[in-house]
Structures are given as C-alpha cells and as structure tokens.
MISEZA-211007 format. One record per residue (C-alpha): y negated, z negated, x. Coordinates in steps of 0.1 Angstrom, whole numbers, plus 5000, padded with zeros to 4 digits. Each point is the difference from the previous one (the first is absolute). Example, Ala and Ser with C-alpha at 12.3 -4.5 7.8 and 13.67 -1.06 7.14 Angstrom:
2
atom c2:5045, c3:4922, c1:5123 .
atom c2:4966, c3:5007, c1:5014 .
***
This chain:
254
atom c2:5918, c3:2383, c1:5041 .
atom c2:5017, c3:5026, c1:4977 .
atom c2:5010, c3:4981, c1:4966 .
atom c2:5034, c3:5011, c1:4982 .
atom c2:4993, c3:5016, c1:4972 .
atom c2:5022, c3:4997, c1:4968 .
atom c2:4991, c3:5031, c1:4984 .
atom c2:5015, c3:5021, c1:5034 .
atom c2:5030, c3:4978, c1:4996 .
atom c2:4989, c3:4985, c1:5033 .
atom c2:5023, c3:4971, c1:5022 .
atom c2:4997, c3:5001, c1:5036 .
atom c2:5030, c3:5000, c1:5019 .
atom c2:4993, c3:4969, c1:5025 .
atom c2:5035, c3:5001, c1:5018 .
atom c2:4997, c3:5019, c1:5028 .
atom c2:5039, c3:4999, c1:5011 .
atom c2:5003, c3:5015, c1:4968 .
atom c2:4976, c3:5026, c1:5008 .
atom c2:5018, c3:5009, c1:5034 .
atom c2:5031, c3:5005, c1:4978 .
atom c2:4987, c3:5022, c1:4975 .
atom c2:4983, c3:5018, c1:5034 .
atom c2:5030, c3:5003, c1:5016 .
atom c2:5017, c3:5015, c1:4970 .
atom c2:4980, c3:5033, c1:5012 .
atom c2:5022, c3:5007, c1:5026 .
atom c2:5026, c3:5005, c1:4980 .
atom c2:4984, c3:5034, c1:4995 .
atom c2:4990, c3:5030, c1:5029 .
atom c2:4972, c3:5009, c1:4981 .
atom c2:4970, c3:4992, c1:5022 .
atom c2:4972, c3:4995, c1:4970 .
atom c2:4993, c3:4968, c1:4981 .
atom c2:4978, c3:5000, c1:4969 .
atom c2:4997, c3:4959, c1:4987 .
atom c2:4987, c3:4993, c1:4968 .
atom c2:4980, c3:4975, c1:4990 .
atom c2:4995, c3:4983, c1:5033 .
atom c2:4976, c3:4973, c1:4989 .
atom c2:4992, c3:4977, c1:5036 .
atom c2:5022, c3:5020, c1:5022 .
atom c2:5030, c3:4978, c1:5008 .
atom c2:5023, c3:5029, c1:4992 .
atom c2:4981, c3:5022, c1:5018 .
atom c2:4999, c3:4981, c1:5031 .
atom c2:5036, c3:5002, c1:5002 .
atom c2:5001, c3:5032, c1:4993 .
atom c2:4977, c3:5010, c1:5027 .
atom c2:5024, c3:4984, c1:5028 .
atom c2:5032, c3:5024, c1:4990 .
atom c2:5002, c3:5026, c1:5024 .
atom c2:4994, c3:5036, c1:4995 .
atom c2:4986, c3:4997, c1:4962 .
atom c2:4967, c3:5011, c1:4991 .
atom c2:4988, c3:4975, c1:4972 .
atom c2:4973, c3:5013, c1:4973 .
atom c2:4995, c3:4977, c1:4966 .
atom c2:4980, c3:5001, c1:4965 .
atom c2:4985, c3:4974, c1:4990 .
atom c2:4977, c3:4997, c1:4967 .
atom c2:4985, c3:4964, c1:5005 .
atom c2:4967, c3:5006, c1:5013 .
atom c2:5001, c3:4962, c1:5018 .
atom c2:5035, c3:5011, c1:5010 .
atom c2:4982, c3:5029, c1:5018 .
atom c2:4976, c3:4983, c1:5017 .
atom c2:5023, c3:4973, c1:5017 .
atom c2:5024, c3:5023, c1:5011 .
atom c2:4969, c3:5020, c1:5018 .
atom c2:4981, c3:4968, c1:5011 .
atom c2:5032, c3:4984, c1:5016 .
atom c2:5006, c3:5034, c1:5014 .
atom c2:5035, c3:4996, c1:4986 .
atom c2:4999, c3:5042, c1:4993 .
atom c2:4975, c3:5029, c1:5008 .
atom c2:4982, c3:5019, c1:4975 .
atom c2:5013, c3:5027, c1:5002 .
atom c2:5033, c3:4985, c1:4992 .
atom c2:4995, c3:4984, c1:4969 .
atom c2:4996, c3:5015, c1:4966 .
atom c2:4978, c3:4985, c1:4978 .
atom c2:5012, c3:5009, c1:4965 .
atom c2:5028, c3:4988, c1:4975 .
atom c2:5034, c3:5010, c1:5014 .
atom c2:5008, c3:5012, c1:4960 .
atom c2:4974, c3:5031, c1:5005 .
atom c2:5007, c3:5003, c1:5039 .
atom c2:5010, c3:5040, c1:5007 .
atom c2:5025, c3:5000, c1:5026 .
atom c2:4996, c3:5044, c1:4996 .
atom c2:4961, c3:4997, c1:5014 .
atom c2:5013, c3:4979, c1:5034 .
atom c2:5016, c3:5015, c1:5029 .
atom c2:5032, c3:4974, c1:4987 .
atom c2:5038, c3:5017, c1:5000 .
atom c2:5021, c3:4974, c1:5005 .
atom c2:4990, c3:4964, c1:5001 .
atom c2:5012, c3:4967, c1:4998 .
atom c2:4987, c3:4977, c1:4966 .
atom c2:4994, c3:4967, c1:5004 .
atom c2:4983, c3:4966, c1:4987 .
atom c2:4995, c3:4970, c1:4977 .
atom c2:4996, c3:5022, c1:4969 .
atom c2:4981, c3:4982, c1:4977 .
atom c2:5023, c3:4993, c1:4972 .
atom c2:4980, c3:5011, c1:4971 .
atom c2:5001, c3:5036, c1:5011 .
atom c2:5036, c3:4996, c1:5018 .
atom c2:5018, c3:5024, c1:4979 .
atom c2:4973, c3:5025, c1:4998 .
atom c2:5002, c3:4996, c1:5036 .
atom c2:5039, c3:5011, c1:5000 .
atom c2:4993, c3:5032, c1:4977 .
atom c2:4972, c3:5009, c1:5026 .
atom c2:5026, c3:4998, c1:5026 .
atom c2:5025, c3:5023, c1:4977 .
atom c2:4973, c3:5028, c1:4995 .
atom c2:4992, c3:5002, c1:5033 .
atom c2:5033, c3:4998, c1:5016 .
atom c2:5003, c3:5028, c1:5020 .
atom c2:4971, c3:4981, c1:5020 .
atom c2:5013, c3:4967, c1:5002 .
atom c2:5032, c3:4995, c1:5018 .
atom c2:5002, c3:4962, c1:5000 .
atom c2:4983, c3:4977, c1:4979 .
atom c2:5006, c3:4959, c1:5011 .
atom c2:4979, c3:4978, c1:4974 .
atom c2:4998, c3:4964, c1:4984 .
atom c2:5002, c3:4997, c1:4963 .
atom c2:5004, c3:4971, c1:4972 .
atom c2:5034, c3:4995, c1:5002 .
atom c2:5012, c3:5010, c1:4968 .
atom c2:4987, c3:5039, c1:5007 .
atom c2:5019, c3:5002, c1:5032 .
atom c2:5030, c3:4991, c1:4984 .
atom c2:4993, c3:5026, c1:4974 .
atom c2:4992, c3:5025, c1:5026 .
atom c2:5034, c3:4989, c1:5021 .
atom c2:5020, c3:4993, c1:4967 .
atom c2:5037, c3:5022, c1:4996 .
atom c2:5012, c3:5012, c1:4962 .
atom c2:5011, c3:4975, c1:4975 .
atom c2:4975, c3:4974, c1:5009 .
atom c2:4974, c3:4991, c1:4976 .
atom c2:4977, c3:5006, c1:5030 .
atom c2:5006, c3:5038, c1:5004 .
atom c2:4975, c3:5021, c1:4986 .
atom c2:4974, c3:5029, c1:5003 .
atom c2:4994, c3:4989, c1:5036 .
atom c2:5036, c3:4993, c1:5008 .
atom c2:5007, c3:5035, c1:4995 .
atom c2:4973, c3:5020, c1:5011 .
atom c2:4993, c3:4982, c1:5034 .
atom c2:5038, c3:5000, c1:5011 .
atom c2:5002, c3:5039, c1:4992 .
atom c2:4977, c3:5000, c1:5028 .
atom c2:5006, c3:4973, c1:5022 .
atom c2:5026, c3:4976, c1:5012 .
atom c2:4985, c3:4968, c1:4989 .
atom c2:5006, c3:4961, c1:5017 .
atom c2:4984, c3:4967, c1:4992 .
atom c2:4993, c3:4987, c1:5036 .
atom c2:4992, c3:4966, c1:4990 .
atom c2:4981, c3:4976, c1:4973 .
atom c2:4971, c3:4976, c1:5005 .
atom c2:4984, c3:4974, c1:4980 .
atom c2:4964, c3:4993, c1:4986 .
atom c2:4991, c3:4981, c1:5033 .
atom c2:5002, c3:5026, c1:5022 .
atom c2:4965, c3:5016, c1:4981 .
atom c2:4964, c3:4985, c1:4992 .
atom c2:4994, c3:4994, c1:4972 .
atom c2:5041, c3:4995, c1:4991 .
atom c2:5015, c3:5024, c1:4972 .
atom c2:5015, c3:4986, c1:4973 .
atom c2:5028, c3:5021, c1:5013 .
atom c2:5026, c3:5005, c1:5026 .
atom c2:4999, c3:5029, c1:5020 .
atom c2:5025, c3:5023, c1:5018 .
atom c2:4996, c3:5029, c1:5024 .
atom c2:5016, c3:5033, c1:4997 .
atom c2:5005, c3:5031, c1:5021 .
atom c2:5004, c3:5035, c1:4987 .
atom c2:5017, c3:5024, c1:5024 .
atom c2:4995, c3:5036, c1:4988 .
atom c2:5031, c3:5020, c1:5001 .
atom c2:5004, c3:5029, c1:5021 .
atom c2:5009, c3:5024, c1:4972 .
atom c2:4973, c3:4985, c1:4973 .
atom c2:5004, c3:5033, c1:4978 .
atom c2:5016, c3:4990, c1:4966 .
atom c2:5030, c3:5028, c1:4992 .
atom c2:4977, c3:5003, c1:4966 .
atom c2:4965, c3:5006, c1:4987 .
atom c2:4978, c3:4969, c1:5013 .
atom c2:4976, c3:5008, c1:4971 .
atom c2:5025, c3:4992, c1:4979 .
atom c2:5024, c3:4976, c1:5014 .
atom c2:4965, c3:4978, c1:4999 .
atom c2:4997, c3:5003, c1:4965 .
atom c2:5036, c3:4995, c1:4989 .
atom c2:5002, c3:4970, c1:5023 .
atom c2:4968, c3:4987, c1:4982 .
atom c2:5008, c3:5010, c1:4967 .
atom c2:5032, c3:4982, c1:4998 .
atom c2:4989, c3:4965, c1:5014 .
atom c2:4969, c3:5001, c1:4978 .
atom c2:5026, c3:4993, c1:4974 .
atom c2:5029, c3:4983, c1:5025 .
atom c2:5020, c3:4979, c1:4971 .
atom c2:5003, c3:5033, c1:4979 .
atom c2:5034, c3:5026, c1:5015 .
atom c2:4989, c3:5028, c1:5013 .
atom c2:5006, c3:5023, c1:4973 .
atom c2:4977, c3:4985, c1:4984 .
atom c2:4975, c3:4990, c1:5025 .
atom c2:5001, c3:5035, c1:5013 .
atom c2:4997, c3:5014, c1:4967 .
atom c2:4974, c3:5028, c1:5007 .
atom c2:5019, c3:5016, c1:5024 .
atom c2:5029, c3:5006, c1:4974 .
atom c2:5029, c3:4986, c1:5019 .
atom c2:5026, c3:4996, c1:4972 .
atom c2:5010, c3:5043, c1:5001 .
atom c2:5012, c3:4996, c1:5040 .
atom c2:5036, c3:4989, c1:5004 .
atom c2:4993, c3:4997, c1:5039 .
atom c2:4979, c3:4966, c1:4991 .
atom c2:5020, c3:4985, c1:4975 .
atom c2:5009, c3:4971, c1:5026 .
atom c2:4963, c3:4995, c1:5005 .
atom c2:4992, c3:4999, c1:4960 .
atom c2:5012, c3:4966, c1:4989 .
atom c2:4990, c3:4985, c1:5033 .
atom c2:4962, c3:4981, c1:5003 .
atom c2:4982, c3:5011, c1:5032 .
atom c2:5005, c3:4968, c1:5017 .
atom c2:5036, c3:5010, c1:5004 .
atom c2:4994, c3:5034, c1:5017 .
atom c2:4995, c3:5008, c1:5035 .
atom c2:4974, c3:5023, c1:5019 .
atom c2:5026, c3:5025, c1:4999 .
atom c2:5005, c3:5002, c1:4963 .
atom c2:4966, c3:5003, c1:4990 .
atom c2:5000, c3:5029, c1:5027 .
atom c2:5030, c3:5014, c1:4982 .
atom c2:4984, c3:4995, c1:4963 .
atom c2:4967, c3:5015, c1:5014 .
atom c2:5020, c3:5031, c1:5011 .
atom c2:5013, c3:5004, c1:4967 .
atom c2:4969, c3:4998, c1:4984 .
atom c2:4992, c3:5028, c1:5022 .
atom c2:5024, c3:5021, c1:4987 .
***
C-alpha cells in the first residue's frame, strides 16, 4: 500500500487513458530516452513502457513509492533512481538527449521547469502535468497578466503547447485544483543571439518588480544612457517579447 504523502505534494494519477495520452505525447520526439519523475504506483510508467523504441529510466524519492514499483515489477533496479529529482545530476549518467516526463508534483512544479532550463542541452522534450494555473503561465504570450519569469525563459528555449486540462477526479486523493498538460519542444537552434548568463538575470530582474517600467525595474543595469532601448524603457515586462529582452540583454552587453 504506498500512502500519498502531502509533504511530497503527492496525488496519484488514477486515469489510465489519461496516462496513455501523456505516454503517447513521447513520440512526438526521436529521442529514444525517457527519465519520469515522481512515478509514485507506476501507472505512467506502464504506459510508458509499451511505446516503442524508448528506453524508460525514473527517480523516485518515496521510499514506499520504491518498493511498489520493484515489488510489482513495474521497473528494474537498475532503472530507477532513487533520489529527489531537484539534486538528480543528469552530467554523472550516460544521458544526452532524453525525453522528460510525468505527474510533477505541484509543489516543486516550477523548480521542476528551471531544472529542465539548466539542463537543456540534455533534454529535448519535456511533456508534463501541472496545476493548471502554472501551465498557463508557462504557455502564456506578452500582455497577459499570466506571462512571467517562466513565460520567457521556457519559450526562449522551447516551443510550448497546452495539450489538454483535467480535473481533480482524474487523481487520488483530488487536488483542490484543475490540472493541464503541457509539452515543450526544444528548438533546433536553442542558442540565445546573447549572453544566457545574462538574459537569465535581466528576464528575472525585471518581473521580480513586473508593475514597475523597465527603466526602472532594470535600474541596475543603467538603461536610461542607450537610445537603442528607449521603446523598451516605458514599457513593463509583461509587454515585451523573448526577442526584446534578447535585444536589451545585448545592450547590456555592450
């Protein structure tokens, strides 16, 4: 019997049409490794197992998780990670391009997302169910009060689609929430024309203060002197693009 567990942000997806569809979702990629997170009793990972030509590893951190999964003999050993996907080093295993995938357990959703941005020359598709709210966030286009940090920094990288939305019965025990699924294509050229270092920071700088204009909320880079940004100063980030903030980052750089 493994017990969800509200500190891990735990609810089992019980729906196993909707498991097949986030499955299936992995053949939108040719990469032949998956890595699932948080696979809790397997139902993901069952349908995982039946695409063709994918390898399927996951990380788990539940100890009960662990020992169902081996019991049931749902996945071998020597596929399964046992440590929190947060601390998981995809530079000590033989991964170079592999397929992301699962019911991310939503109290650790976003740190999930920035995981997937810093190792993003390892992870060529991502396909993953989130509270609702986030994936819209994730998905959201400028001047929307739902584009933000992640807005921005996952579509540099990737071409971003909500595939569909669920609601609280699909899981035991039922969120509080709805819940949507999104898939994150990495693009072919994902080498920002500008310093990544950077373009991070200016991306985060500005929303950490999103109501203020960006002369202002970007005060510490001492926009005001260059002319080239002056239609980007009286604008809040919300209203700019991936492509301005690259363009304000390369005149930073300057």
């Amino acid at each position: 019997m493994v017990k969800p567990k509200k500190h891990l942000g735990q609810h089992f997806l019980t729906d196993s049409s909707i498991a097949k569809k986030i499955a299936v979702l992995s053949k939108k990629s040719n990469t032949t490794t998956i890595l699932e997170v948080g696979p809790g009793k397997g139902i993901l990972t069952k349908q995982l197992l039946e695409i063709e030509n994918k390898d399927v590893f996951a990380v788990e951190i539940d100890s009960e998780s662990i020992d169902y999964l081996l019991s049931k003999n749902i996945i071998s050993a020597k596929n399964l990670f046992k440590i929190d996907f947060l601390k998981f080093d995809f530079n000590t295993k033989d991964f170079n391009n592999i397929i992301l995938i699962g019911n991310f357990p939503y109290n650790i959703s976003s740190q999930i997302v920035f995981k997937m941005l810093e190792y993003r020359d390892k992870i060529d598709f991502m396909a993953g169910m989130f509270q609702k709210e986030v994936a819209q966030r994730i998905a959201s286009n400028p001047n929307s009060k739902n584009y933000g940090i992640l807005s921005v920094l996952v579509q540099a990288f990737y071409n971003v689609k909500i595939e569909f939305k669920i609601g609280p019965g699909a899981f035991f025990p039922p969120p509080k929430v709805d819940s949507a699924v999104i898939s994150c294509s990495r693009k072919e050229n994902f080498k920002l024309d500008c310093d990544e270092i950077l373009f991070f920071d200016v991306v985060k700088t500005a929303f950490n203060q999103r109501r203020k204009i960006i002369s202002n909320s970007l005060q510490k880079f001492n926009l005001i002197n260059k002319s080239e940004l002056n239609e980007f100063l009286y604008k809040r980030p919300e209203n700019l693009s991936v492509e301005n903030f690259v363009d304000i980052t390369n005149s930073i750089k300057k």
